[in-house]
C-alpha positions in Angstrom: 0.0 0.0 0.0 1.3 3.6 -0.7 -0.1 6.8 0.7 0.5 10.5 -1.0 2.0 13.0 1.9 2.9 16.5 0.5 6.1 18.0 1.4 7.7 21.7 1.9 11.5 22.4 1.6 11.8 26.4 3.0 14.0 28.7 0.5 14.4 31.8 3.0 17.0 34.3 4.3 17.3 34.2 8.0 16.8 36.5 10.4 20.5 36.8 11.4 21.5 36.7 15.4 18.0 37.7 16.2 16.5 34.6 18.0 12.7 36.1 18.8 12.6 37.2 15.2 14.1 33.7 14.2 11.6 31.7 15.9 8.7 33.8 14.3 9.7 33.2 10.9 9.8 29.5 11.3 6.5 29.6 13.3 5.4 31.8 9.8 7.1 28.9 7.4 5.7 26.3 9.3 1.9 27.6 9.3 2.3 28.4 5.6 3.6 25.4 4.0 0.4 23.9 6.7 -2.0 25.6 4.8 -0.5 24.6 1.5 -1.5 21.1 2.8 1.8 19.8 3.4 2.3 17.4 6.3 6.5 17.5 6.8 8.3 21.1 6.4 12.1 21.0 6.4 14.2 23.7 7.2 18.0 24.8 6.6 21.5 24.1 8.8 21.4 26.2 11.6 18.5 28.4 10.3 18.2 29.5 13.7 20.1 32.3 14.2 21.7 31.8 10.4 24.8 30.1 9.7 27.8 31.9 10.5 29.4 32.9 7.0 31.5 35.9 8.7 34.1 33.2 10.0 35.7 32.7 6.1 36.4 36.7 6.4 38.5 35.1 9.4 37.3 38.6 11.0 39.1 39.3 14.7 35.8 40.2 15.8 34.4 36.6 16.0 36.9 36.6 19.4 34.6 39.3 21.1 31.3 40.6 20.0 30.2 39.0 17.1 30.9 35.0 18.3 29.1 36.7 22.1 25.6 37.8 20.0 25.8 34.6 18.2 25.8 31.7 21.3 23.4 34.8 22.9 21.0 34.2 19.6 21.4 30.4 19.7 18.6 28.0 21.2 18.4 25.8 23.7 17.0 22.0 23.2 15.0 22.0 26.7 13.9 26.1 25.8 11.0 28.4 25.3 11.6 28.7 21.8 11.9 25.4 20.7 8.9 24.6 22.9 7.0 27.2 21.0 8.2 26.0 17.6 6.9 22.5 18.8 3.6 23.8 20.1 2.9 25.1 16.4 4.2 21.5 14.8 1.2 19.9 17.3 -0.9 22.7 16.3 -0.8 22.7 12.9 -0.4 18.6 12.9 3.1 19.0 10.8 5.8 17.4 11.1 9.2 19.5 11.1 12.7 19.1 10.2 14.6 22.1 11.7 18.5 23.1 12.0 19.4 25.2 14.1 22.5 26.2 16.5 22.1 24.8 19.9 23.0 26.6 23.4 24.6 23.9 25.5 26.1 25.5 28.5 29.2 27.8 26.9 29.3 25.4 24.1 27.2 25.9 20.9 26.4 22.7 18.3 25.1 22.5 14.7 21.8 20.5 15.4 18.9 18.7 13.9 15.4 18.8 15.3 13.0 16.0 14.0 9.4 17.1 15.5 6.6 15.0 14.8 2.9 16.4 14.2 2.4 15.5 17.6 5.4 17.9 18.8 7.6 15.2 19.9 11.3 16.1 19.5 14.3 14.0 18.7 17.6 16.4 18.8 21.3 15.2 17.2 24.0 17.3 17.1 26.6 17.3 14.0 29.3 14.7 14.8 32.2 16.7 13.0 32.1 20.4 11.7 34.2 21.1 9.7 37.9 22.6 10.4 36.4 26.8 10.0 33.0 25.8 11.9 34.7 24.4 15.1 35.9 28.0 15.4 32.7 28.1 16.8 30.9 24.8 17.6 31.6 21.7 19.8 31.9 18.4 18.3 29.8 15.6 19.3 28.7 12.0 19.5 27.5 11.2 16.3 23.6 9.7 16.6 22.2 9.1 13.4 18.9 11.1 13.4 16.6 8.5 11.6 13.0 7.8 13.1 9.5 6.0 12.4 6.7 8.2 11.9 3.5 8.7 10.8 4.7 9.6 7.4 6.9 6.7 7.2 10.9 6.6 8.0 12.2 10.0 8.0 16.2 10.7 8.3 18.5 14.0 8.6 22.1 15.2 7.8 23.4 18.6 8.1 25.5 19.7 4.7 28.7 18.8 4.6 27.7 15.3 6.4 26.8 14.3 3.0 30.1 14.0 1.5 31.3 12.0 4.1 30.4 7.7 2.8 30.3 6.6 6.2 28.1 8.7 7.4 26.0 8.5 4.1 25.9 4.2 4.1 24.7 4.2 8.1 21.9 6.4 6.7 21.2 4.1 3.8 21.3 1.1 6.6 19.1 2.8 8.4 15.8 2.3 6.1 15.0 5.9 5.4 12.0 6.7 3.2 12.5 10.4 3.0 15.8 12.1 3.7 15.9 15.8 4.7 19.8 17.1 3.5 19.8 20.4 5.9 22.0 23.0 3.8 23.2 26.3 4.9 23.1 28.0 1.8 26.4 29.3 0.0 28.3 32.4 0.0 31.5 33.1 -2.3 34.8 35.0 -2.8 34.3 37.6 -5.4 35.6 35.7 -8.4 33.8 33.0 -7.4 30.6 31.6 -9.3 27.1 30.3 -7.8 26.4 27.7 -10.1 29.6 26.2 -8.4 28.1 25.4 -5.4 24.3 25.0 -6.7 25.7 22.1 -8.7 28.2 20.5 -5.7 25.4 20.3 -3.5 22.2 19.0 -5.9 24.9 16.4 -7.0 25.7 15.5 -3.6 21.6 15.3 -3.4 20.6 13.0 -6.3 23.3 10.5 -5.1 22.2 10.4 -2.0 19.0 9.8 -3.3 19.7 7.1 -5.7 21.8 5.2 -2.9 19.4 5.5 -0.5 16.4 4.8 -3.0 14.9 7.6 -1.1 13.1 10.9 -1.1 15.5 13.7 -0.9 13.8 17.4 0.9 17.6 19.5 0.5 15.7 23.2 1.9 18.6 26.1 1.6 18.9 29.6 2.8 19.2 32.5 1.1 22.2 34.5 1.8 22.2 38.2 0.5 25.3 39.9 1.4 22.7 41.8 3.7 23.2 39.1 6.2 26.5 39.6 7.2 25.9 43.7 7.1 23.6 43.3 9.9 25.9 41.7 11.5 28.3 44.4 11.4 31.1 41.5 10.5 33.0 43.6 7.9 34.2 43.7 4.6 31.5 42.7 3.0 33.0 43.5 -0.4 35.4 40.9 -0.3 32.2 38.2 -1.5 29.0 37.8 -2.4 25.5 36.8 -1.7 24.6 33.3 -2.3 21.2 32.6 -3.9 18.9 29.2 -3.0 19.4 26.3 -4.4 16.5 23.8 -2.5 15.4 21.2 -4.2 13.1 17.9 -3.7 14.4 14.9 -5.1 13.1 11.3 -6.0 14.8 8.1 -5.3 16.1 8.4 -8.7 17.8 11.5 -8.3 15.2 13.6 -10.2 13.5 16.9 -9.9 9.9 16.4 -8.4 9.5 20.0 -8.3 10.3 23.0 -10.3 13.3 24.7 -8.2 12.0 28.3 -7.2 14.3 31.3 -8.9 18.0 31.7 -7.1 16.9 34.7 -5.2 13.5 33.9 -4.5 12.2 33.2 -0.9 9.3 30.6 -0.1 8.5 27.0 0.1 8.9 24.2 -2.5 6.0 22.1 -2.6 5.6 18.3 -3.9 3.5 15.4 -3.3 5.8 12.0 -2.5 4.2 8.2 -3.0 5.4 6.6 -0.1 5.1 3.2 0.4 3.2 2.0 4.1 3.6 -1.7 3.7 6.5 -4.4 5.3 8.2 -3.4 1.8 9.3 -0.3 1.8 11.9 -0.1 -0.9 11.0 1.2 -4.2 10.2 -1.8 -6.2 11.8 -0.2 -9.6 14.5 2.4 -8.4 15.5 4.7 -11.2 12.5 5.1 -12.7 9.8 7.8 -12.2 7.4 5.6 -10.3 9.9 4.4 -7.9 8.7 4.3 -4.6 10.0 5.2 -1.3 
């Protein structure tokens, strides 16, 4: 037996190192891609309070003020914030794949939230940043964030985790139906081009997907050079905004939706076929009516 559930990958520019505002723009996501009927919403790496991107202008400030406002803007697991984002999950009976920077005493970690529609909450935190984000977060005990739900078997990894096979295969072992790949977004050095990164990371994407013989959700954010400006991080000059890139993939690697415009902020919408029976697996995987 198969049932249809609609997903939402979330295209959006943060609202950088401003946690109340942060929180109220996923509540906003979440509600709207509920009224667009979809059942699971996922969201981008550490969308909550935006990823970093002032560490690769290695700028002094990120010893003082700027690293301070950002572990001051980060949430806590066991908070008010993520209680309220769970409230509107139960609320709006959607289930919700957020990243976001986690609070941990003086540390702060690149984590996951799985929330089912019921508001239940399973947290893992990125095993391994890489060598520029352990400037800022704590490594961790790597706990592959794969659970049952209501939608069927629903797994996560956080951006760079995806080029890294043995990470990738204990997902694949793991049975996941649809696979949420949590990306940052992309910002580059002034020479540099988009397309660059928009093709690494939709690459990275539709092999995951074909390996796992799963769904792939891969939401991005938007990053407008804006972001760092309000950050007062300086020298902005030096690159430029990235544009998003989200995508939603089936296990055959292709396209199930048309990808919104680089700059453009909303949801991408799609309807999956996932399979509810003891058999799980798509039955003819590389084909358009594989199944998950």
């Amino acid at each position: 037996m198969t049932s249809r559930v609609r997903v939402a990958a979330v295209q959006a520019e943060p609202r950088w190192l401003n946690l109340s505002a942060g929180v109220d723009q996923v509540i906003t996501l979440i509600e709207a891609a509920s009224e667009q009927g979809a059942r699971l919403v996922a969201f981008p790496e550490t969308f909550v309070p935006g990823f970093p991107w002032w560490l690769w202008l290695r700028a002094v400030q990120w010893d003082g003020d700027i690293l301070a406002r950002y572990r001051a803007n980060a949430m806590a697991a066991d908070g008010p914030e993520l209680r309220a984002i769970r409230y509107a999950a139960r609320r709006r009976g959607i289930h919700v794949g957020l990243g976001f920077a986690e609070r941990a005493g003086q540390q702060v970690f690149m984590s996951q939230a799985l929330i089912d529609d019921q508001g239940d909450i399973t947290v893992s935190r990125k095993a391994l940043p890489t060598a520029l984000e352990r400037t800022v977060f704590g490594t961790a005990v790597r706990r592959p964030l794969v659970r049952d739900t209501t939608l069927g078997r629903i797994g996560v990894l956080g951006g760079t985790d995806h080029f890294l096979p043995g990470v990738c295969d204990a997902m694949h072992q793991a049975g996941e139906q649809i696979h949420l790949a949590s990306w940052p977004g992309f910002t580059f050095a002034r020479q540099d081009t988009e397309s660059e990164a928009a093709e690494l990371s939709t690459a990275a994407g539709r092999r995951y997907a074909r390996a796992a013989r799963s769904y792939l959700i891969a939401p991005t954010a938007v990053v407008p050079v804006r972001g760092w400006r309000a950050a007062d991080a300086g020298r902005p000059e030096v690159l430029h905004g990235g544009s998003g890139v989200a995508r939603i993939l089936g296990p055959d690697g292709r396209d199930l939706a048309t990808p919104l415009r680089p700059d453009e902020e909303g949801l991408l919408v799609a309807d999956l076929i996932v399979a509810t029976g003891t058999d799980r697996r798509p039955a003819f995987p590389g084909t358009d009516r594989a199944l998950a």
